[in-house]
DSSP file (Angstrom, degrees, kcal/mol; ACC not computed):
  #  RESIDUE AA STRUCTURE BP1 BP2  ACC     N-H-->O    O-->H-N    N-H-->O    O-->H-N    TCO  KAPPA ALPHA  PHI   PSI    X-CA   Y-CA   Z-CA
    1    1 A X              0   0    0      0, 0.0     0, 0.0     0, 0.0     0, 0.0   0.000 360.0 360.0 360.0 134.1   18.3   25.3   -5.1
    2    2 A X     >  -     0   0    0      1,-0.1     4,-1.6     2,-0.0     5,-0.3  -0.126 360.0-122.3 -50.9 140.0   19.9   23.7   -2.4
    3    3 A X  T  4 S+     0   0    0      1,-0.2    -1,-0.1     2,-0.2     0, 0.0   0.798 116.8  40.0 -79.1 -16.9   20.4   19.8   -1.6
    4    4 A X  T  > S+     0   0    0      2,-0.1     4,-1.9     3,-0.1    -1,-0.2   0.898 110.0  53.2 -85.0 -28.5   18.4   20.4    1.9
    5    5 A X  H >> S+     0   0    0     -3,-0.3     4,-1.0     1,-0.3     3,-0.9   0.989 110.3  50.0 -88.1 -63.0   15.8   22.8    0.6
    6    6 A X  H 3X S+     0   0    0     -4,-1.6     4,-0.7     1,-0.2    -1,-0.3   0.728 112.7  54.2 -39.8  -1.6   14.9   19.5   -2.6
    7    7 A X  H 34 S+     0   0    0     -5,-0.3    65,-0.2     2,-0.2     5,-0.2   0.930 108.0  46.3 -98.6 -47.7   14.7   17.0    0.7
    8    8 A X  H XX S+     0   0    0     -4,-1.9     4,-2.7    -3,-0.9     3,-1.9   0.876 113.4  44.6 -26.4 -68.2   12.3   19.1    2.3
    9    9 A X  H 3X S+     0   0    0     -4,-1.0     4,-2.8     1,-0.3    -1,-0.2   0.819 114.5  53.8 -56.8 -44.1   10.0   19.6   -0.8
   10   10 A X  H 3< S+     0   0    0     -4,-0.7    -1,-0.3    -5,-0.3    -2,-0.2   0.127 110.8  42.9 -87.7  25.5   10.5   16.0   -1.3
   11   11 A X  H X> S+     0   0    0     -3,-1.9     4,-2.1    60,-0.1     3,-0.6   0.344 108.6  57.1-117.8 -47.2    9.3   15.1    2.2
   12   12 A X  H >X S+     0   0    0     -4,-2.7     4,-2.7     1,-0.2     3,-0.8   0.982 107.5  52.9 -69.7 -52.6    6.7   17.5    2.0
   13   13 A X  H 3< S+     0   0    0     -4,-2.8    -1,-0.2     1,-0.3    -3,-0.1   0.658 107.9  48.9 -34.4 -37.3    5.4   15.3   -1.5
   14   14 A X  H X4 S+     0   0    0     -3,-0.6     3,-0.7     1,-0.2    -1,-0.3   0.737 108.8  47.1 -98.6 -17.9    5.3   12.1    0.1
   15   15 A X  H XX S+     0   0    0     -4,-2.1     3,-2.1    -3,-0.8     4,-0.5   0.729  97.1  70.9 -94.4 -12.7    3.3   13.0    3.0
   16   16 A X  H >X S+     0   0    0     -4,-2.7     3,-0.6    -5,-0.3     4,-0.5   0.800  92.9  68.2 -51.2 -11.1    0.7   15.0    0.7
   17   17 A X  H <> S+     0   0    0     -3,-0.7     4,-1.3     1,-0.3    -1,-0.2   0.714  86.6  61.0 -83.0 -14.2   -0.1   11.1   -0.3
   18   18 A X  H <> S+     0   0    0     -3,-2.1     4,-2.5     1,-0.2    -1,-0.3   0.810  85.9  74.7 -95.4  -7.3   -1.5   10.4    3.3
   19   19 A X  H <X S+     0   0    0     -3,-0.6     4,-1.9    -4,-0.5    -1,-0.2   0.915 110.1  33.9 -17.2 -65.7   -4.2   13.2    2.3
   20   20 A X  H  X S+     0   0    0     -4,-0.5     4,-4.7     2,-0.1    -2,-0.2   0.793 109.9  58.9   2.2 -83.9   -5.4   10.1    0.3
   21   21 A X  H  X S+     0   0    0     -4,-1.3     4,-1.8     2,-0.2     5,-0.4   0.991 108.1  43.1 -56.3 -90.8   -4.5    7.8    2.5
   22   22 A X  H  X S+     0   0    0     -4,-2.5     4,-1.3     1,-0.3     3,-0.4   0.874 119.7  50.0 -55.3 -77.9   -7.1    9.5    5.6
   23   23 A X  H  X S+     0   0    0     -4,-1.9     4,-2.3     1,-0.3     5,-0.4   0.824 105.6  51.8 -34.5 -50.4   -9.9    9.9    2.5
   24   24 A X  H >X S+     0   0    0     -4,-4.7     3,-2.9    -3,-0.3     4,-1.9   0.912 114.4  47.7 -52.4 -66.8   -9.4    6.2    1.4
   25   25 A X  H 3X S+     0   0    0     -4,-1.8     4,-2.2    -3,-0.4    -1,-0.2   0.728 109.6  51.9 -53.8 -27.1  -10.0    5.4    5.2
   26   26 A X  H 3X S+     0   0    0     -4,-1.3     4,-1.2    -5,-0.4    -1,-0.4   0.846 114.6  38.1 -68.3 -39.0  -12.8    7.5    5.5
   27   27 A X  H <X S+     0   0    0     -3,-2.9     4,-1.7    -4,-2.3     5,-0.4   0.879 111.4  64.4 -63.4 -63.9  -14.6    6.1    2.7
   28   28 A X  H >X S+     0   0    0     -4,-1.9     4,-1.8    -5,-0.4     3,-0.8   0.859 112.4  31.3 -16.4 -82.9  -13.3    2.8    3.8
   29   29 A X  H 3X S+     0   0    0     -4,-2.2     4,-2.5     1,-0.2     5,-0.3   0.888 110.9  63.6 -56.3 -45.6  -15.1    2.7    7.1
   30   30 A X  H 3< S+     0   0    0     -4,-1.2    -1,-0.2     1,-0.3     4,-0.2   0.666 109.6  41.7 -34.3 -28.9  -18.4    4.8    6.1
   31   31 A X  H XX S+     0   0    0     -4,-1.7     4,-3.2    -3,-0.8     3,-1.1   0.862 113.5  52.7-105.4 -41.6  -19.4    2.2    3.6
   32   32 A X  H 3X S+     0   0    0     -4,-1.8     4,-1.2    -5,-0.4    -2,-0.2   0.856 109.7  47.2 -78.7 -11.6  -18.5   -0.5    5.9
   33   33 A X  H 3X S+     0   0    0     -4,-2.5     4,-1.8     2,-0.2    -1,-0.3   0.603 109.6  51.1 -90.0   3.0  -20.6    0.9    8.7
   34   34 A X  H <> S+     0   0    0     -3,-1.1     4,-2.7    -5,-0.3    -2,-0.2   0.916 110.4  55.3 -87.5 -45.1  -23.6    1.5    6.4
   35   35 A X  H  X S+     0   0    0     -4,-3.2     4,-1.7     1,-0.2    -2,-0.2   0.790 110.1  45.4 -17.8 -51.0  -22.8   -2.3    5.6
   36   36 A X  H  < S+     0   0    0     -4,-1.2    -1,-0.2    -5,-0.4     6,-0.2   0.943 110.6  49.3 -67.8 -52.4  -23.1   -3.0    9.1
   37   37 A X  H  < S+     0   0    0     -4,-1.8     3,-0.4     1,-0.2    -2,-0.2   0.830 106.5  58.8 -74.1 -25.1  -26.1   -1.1    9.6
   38   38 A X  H  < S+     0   0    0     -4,-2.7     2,-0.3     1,-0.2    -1,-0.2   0.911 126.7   8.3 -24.4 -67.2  -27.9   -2.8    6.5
   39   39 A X    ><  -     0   0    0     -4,-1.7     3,-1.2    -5,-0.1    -1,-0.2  -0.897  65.5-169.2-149.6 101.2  -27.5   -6.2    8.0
   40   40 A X  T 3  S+     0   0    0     -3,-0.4     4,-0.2    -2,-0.3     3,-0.1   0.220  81.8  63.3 -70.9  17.0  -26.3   -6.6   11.3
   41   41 A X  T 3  S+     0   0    0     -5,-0.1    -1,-0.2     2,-0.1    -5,-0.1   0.196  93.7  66.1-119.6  25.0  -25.7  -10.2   11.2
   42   42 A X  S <> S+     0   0    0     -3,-1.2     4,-1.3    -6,-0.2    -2,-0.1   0.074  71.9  84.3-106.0   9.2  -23.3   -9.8    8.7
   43   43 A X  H >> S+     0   0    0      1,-0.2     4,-1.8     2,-0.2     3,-1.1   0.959  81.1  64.9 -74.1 -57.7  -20.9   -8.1   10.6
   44   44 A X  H 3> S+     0   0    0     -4,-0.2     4,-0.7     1,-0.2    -1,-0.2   0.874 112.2  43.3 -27.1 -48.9  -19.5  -11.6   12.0
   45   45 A X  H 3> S+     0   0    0      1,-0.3     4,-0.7     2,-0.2    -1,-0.2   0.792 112.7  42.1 -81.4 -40.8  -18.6  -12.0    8.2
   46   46 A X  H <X S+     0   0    0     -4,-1.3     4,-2.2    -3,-1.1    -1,-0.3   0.647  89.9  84.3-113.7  -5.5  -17.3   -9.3    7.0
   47   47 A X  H  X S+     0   0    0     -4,-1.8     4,-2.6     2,-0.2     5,-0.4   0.834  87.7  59.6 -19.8 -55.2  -15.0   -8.2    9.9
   48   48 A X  H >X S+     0   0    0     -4,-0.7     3,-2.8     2,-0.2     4,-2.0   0.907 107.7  43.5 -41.7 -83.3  -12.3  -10.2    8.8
   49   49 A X  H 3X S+     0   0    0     -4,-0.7     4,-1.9     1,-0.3    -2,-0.2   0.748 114.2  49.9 -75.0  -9.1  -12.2   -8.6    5.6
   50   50 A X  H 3X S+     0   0    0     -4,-2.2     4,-2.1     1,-0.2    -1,-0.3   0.799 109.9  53.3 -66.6 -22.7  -12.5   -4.9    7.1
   51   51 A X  H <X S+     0   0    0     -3,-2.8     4,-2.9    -4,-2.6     5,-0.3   0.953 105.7  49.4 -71.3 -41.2  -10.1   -5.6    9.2
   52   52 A X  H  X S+     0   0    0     -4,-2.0     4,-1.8    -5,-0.4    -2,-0.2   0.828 112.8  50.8 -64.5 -43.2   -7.7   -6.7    6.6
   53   53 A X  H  X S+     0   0    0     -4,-1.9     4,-2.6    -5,-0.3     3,-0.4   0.972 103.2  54.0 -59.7 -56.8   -8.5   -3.7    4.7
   54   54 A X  H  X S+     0   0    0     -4,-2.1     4,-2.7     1,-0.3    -2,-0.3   0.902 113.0  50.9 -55.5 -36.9   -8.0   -1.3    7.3
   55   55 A X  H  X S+     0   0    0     -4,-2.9     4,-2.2     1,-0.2    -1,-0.3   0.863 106.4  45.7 -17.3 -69.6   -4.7   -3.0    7.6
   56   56 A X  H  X S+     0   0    0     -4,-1.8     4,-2.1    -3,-0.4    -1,-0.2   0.858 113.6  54.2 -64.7 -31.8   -3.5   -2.9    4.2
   57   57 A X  H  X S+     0   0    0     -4,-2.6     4,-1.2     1,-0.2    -2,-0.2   0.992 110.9  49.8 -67.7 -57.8   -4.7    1.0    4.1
   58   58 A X  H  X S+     0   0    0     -4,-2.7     4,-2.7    -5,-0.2     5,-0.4   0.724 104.2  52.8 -48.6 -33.2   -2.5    1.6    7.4
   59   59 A X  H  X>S+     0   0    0     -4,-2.2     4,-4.5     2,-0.2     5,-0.8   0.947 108.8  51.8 -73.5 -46.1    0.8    0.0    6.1
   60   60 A X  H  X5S+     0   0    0     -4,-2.1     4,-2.2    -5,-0.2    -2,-0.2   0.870 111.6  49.8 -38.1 -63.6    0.6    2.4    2.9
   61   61 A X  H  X5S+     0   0    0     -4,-1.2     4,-2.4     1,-0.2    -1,-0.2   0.839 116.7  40.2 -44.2 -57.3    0.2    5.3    5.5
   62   62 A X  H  X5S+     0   0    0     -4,-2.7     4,-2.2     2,-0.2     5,-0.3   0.812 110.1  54.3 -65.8 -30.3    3.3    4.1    7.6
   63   63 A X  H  X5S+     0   0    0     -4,-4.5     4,-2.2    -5,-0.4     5,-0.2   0.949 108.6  52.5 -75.9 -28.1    5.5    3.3    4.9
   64   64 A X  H  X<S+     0   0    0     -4,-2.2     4,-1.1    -5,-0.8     3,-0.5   0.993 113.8  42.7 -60.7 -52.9    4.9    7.0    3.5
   65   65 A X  H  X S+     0   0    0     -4,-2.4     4,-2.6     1,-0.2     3,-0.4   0.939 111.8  52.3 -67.9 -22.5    5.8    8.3    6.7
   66   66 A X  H  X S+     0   0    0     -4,-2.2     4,-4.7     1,-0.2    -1,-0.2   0.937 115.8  42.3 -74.0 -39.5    8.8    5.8    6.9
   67   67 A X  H  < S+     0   0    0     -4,-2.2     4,-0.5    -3,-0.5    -1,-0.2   0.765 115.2  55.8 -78.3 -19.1   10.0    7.2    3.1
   68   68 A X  H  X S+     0   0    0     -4,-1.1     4,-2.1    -3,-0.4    -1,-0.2   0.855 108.3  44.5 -74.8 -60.4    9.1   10.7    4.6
   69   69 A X  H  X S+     0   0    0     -4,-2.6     4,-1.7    -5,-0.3    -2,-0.3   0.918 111.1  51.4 -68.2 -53.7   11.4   10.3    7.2
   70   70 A X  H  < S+     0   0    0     -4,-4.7     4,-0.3     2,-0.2    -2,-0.2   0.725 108.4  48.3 -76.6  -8.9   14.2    8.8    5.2
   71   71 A X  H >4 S+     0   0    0     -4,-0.5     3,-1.1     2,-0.1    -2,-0.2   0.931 117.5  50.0 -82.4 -80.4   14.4   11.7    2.3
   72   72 A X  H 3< S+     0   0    0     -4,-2.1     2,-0.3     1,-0.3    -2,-0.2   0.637 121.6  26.9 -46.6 -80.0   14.3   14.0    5.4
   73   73 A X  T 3<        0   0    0     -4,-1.7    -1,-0.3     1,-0.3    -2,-0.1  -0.089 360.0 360.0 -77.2  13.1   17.3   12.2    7.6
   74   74 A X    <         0   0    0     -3,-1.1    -1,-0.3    -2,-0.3    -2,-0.1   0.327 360.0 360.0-114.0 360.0   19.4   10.7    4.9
């Protein structure tokens, strides 16, 4: 096997992890908008930490494409 065809395959590996990655975020929000719709005066409160989450999910998603990108171009 070829040293391009393993960079490929090993490109293709780390972006199957944002498959994950969109589920966690899916989950993420779902729960937090049933949260929301539960008790709307708790949204003030708990914004912070949904944002902070959505955050944290989104650098994991870009640093996979970043790792993606560098087994590809390297």
């Amino acid at each position: 096997m070829s040293t391009e065809a393993v960079r490929f395959i090993s490109a293709a590996i780390a972006i199957f992890a944002l498959y994950g990655i969109g589920t966690s975020m899916g989950n993420y929000f779902s729960n937090w908008t049933s949260a929301v719709a539960r008790n709307p005066e708790a949204n003030e409160k708990i914004k912070t930490f949904g944002m902070i989450g959505f955050v944290a999910i989104e650098f994991i998603a870009l640093m996979t494409f970043v790792v993606a990108v560098l087994i590809l171009f390297k």
